[in-house]
C-alpha positions, 0 to 999 in steps of 0.5 A: 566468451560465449556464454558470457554473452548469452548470459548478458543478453539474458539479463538485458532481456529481463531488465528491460522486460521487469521496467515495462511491465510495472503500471502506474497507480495512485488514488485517495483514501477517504473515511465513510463521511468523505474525510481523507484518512490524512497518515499510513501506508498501504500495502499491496501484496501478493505471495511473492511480491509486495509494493506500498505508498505513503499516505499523504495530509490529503488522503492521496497516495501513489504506488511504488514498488523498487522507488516511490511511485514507480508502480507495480506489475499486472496482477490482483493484489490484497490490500492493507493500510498500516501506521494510520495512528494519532498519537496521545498525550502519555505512556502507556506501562511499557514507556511506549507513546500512547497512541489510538487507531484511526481505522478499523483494525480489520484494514490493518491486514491485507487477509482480513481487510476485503480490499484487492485491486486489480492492476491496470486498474481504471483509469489508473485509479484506486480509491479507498473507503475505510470505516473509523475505529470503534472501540470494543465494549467490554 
């Protein structure tokens, strides 16, 4: 019985302790000309935990890690955007919709964007600029 108990009062201890720790972080996501990027997700990442948020018409998001906008813990997460695409008109040769990448292929990976947040982040806030996509010349 004892132990049981012990076990329970750990648990306890823990949940309470994971619900505190998270902090709240919201912020915009706008192209180089100050346009919003207005579709995606963003990913924030680290070797054992990853939290997102959707992108919305405006360019804004707010980070949830277990539900939307919950936050996240304290910590230096690398940073990715994923699904910012338009669709086209037509199919590509496998039936899949054709579609065009709106930013840089390089944001598409939280190894290769260069973009981190620390969390608390200033103000609770963390603004992204990205570039456009530029098709390679061939």
């Amino acid at each position: 019985m004892k132990k049981t108990f012990y076990i329970f009062l750990l648990l306890l201890i823990f949940a309470a302790g994971c619900s505190s720790s998270k902090v709240g972080l919201s912020g915009k996501v706008t192209f180089t000309d100050g346009t919003p990027l207005s579709i995606g997700e963003i990913y924030f990442e680290t070797d054992t935990f990853l939290a997102r948020a959707t992108i919305k018409p405006d360019g804004t998001f707010t980070v949830g890690s277990l539900k939307e906008s919950d936050g996240l813990p304290t910590g230096t997460y690398r940073v990715s955007i994923v699904g910012a695409f338009r669709k086209l008109d037509g199919m590509d040769e496998t039936g899949m919709p054709l579609q065009e990448l709106l930013i840089d292929e390089k944001y598409t990976s939280g190894t290769t964007s260069n973009l981190t947040c620390t969390v608390p982040a200033e103000n609770g806030k963390f603004n992204i600029t990205v570039e456009r996509f530029k098709k390679k010349e061939q």
